[in-house]
C-alpha positions as CSV (number, residue, x, y, z in Angstrom):
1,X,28.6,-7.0,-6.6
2,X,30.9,-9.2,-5.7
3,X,30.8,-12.8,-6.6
4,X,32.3,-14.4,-3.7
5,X,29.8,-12.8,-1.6
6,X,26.8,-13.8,-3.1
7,X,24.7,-17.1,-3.8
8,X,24.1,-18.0,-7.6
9,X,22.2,-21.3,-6.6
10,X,19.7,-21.0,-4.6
11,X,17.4,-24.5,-3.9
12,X,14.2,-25.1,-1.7
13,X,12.6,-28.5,-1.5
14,X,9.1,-29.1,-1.8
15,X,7.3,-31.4,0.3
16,X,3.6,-30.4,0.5
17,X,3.4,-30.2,4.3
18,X,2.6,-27.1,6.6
19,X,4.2,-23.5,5.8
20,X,5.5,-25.2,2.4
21,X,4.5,-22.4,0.2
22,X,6.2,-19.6,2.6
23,X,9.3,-21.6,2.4
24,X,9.0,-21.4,-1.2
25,X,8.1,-17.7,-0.9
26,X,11.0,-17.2,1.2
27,X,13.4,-19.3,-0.7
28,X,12.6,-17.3,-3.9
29,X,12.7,-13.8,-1.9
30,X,17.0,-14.6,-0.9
31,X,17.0,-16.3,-5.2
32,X,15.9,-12.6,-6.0
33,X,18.4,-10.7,-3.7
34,X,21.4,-12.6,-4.5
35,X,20.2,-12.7,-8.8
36,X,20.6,-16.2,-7.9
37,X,18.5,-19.0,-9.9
38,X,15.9,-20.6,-7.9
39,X,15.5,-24.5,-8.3
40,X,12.7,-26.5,-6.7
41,X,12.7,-29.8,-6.2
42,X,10.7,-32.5,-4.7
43,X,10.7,-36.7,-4.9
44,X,8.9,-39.2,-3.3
45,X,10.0,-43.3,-3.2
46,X,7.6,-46.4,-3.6
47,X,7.5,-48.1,-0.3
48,X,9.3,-51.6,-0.6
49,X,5.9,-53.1,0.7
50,X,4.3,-52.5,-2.5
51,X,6.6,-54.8,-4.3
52,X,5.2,-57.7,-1.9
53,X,3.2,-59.9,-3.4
54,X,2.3,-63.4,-4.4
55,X,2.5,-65.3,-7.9
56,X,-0.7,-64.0,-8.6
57,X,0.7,-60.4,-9.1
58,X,-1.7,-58.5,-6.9
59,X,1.0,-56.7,-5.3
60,X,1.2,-54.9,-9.5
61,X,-1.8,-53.5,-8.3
62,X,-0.3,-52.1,-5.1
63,X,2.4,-51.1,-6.9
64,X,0.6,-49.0,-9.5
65,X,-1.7,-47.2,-6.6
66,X,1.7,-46.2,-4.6
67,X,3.1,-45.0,-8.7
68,X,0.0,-43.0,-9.1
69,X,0.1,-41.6,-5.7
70,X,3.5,-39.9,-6.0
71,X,3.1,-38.7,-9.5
72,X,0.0,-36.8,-7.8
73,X,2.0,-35.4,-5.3
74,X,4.7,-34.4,-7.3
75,X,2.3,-32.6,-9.7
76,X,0.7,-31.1,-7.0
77,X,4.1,-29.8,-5.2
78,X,5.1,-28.4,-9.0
79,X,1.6,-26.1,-8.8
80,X,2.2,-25.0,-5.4
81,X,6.3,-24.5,-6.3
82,X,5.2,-22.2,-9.2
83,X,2.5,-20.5,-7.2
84,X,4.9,-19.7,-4.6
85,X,7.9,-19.0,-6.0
86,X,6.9,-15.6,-8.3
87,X,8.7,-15.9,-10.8
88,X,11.4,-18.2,-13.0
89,X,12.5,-21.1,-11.6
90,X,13.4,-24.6,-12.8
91,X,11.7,-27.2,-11.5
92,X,13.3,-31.0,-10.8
93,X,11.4,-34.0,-9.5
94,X,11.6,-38.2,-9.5
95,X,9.7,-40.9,-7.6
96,X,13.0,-42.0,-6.0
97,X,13.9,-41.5,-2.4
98,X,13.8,-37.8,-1.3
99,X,16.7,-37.8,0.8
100,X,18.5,-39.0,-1.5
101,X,17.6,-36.6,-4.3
102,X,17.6,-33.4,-2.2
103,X,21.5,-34.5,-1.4
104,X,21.9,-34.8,-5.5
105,X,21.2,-30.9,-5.9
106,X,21.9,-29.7,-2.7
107,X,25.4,-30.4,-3.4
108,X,25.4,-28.5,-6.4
109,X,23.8,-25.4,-4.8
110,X,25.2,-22.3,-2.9
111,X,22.4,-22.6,-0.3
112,X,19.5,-24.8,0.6
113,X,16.7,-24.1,2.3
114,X,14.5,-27.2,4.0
115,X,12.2,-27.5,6.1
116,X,12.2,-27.8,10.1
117,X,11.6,-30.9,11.4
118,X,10.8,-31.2,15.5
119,X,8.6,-33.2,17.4
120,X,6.2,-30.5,17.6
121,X,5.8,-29.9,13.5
122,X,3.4,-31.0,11.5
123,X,4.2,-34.4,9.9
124,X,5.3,-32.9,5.9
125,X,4.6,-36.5,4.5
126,X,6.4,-38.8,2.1
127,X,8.3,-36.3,0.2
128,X,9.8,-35.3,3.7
129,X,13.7,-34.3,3.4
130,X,15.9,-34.7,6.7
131,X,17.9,-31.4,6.8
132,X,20.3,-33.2,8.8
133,X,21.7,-36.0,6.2
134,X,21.6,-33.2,3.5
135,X,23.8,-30.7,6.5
136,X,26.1,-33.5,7.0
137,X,26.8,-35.2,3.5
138,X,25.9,-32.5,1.1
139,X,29.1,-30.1,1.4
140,X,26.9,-26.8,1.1
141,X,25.4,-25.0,3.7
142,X,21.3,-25.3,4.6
143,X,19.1,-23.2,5.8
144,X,16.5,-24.9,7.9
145,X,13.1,-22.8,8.5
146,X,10.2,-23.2,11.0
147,X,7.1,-24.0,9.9
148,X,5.4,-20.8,8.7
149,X,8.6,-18.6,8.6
150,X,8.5,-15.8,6.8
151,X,12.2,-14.1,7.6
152,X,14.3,-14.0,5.0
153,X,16.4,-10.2,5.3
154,X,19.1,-11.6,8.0
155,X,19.0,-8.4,9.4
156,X,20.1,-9.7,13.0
157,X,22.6,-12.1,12.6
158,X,24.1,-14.5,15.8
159,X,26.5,-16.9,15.3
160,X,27.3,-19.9,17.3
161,X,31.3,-20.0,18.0
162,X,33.7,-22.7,19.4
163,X,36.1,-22.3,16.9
164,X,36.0,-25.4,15.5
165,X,36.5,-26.6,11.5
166,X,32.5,-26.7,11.3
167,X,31.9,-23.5,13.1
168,X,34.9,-21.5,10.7
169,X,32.9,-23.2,7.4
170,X,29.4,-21.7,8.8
171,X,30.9,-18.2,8.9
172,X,32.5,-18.5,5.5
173,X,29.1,-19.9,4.0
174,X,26.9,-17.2,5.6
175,X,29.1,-14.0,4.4
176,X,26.5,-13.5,1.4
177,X,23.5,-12.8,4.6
178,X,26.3,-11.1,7.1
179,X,28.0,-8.5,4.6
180,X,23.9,-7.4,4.6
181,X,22.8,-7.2,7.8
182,X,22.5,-4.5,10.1
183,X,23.7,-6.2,13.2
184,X,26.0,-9.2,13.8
185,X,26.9,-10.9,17.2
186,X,29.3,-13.6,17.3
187,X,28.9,-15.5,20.9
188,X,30.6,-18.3,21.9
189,X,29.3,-20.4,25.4
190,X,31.8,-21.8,28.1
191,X,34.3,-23.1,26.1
192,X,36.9,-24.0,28.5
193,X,39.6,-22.2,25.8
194,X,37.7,-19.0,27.0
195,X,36.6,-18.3,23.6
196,X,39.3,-18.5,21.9
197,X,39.4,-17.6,18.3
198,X,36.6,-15.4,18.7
199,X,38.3,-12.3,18.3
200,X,40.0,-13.8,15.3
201,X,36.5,-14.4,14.0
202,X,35.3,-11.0,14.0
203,X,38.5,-10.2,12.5
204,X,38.0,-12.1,9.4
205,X,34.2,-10.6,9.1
206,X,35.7,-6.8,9.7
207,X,38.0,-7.7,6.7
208,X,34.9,-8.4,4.5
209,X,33.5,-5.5,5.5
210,X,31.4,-6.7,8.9
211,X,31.4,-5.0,11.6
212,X,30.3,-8.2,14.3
213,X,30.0,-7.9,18.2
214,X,32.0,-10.7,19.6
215,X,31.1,-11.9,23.2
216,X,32.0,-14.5,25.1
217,X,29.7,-15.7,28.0
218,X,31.6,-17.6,30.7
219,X,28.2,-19.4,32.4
220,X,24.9,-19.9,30.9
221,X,21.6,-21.3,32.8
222,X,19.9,-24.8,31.3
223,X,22.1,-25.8,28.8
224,X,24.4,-24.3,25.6
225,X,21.3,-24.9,22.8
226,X,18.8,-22.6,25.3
227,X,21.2,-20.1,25.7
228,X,21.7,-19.7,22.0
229,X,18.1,-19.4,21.5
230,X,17.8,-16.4,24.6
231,X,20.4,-14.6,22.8
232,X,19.0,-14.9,20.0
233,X,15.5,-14.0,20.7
234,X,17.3,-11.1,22.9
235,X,18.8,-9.5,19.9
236,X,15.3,-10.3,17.6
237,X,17.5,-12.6,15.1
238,X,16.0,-13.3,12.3
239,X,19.0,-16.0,11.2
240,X,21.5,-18.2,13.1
241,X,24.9,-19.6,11.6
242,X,26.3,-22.3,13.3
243,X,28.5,-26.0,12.3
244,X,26.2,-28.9,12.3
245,X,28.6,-31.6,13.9
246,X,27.4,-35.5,14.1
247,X,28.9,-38.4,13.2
248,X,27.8,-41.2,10.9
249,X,26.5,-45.0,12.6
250,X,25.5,-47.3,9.3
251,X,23.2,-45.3,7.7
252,X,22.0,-42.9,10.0
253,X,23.4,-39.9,11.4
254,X,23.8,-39.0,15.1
255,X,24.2,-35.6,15.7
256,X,25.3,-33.5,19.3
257,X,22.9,-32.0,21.3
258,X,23.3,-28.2,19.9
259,X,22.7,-29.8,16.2
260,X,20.2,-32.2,17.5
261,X,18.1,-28.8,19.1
262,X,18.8,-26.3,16.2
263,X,17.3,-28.8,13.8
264,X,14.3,-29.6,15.7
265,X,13.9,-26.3,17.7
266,X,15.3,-23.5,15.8
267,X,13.1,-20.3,16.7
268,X,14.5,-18.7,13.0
269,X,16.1,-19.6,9.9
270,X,19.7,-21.3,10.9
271,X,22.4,-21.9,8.6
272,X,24.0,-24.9,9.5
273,X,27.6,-26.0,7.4
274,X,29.3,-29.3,8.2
């Protein structure tokens, strides 16, 4: 097989909330397809309220409930990681701020797969990751997953085009999925270029082997996110590629609309590349 078209790394984080252990199943299905090592990981911080206190150090008692309270969920997403996962797998944790852990590793993995996050989803709890900060400051590609999802073949690809830096780094990163599926459509939306680079897209996929529909589609009815999720659903995809674009205010991130939805709303796995 060919290295550069494979992942080595593959890393799922582990929060404990809905459709956790088929995102660990899932995670360890792509590990085993690519002979890539799995690695689960999962933190959770001590709220800064529980260092509150007066002189009389009652908030030490606080403090060592919140302590004991993540090194029982941490314990309990390691049993449900190793239950999941099948087979090897290393296993990293910390009672440190998730997001902040899941961007240590994810930058040091080939792909990671987290957890959807929309309005609609269960709450996962404090060892919650936001795919979004890891997407935008991690370097690596993510693959975010509905609740529940069990698709993990990419056997229908669609990727999102507008020939931009983000969207050429989300083709690159999903090769190891595309040079495996059965069917690939790149579409790109009205762009005003017309679609331009599109053609150029499916020629860099035929040269590694991919033979992709490109389309462009002039109009579209509701707005660019909705039409990617109709073609989608139109061709069954089972995994979209797309750039995750946003732009950094303080400490949070504030992402475009098509980001914003295929975060929140993705009807499949998506594999999102800043």
């Amino acid at each position: 097989m060919d290295t550069r078209l494979r992942f080595a790394t593959v890393a799922v984080s582990v929060d404990g909330g809905a459709g956790t252990a088929e995102r660990v199943a899932l995670a360890a299905r792509i590990a085993r397809r690519f002979d890539a090592r799995l690695v689960g990981f999962a933190a959770q911080g001590i709220p800064v309220s529980a260092y509150a206190g007066g002189a009389d150090g009652g908030y030490q008692v606080v403090l060592a409930a919140e302590e004991e309270s993540a090194r029982t969920h941490l314990a309990e997403a390691k049993a449900l990681f190793h239950r999941s996962c099948g087979g090897a797998a290393d296993w990293l944790e910390r009672q440190c701020d998730p997001n902040a852990f899941a961007l240590q590793h994810a930058g040091l993995a080939d792909l990671t797969v987290l957890g959807r996050r929309g309005p609609g989803d269960p709450d996962p709890g404090p060892m919650a990751v936001d795919a979004g900060a890891v997407a935008m400051k991690s370097g690596r590609p993510i693959l975010v997953v509905p609740p529940g999802d069990r698709r993990d073949e990419a056997r229908f690809a669609l990727v999102a085009w507008n020939n931009s830096r983000e969207a050429r780094r989300a083709l690159a990163d999903a090769l190891p999925f595309l040079t495996r599926a059965e069917e690939v459509q790149i579409v790109a939306i009205a762009q005003d270029s017309g679609g331009e680079g599109l053609t150029d897209a499916g020629t860099y996929l035929a040269r590694h082997g991919v033979q992709a529909r490109a389309r462009y589609l002039p109009t579209y009815t509701g707005s660019i996110e909705n039409e990617i999720f109709n073609q989608a659903n139109a061709m069954g995809a089972d995994l979209i590629v797309a750039g995750a674009y946003g732009h950094s205010r303080l400490r949070e991130w504030f992402f475009g609309g098509i980001t914003r939805s295929l975060l929140q709303f993705t009807p499949c796995p998506c594999l999102l590349s800043h």
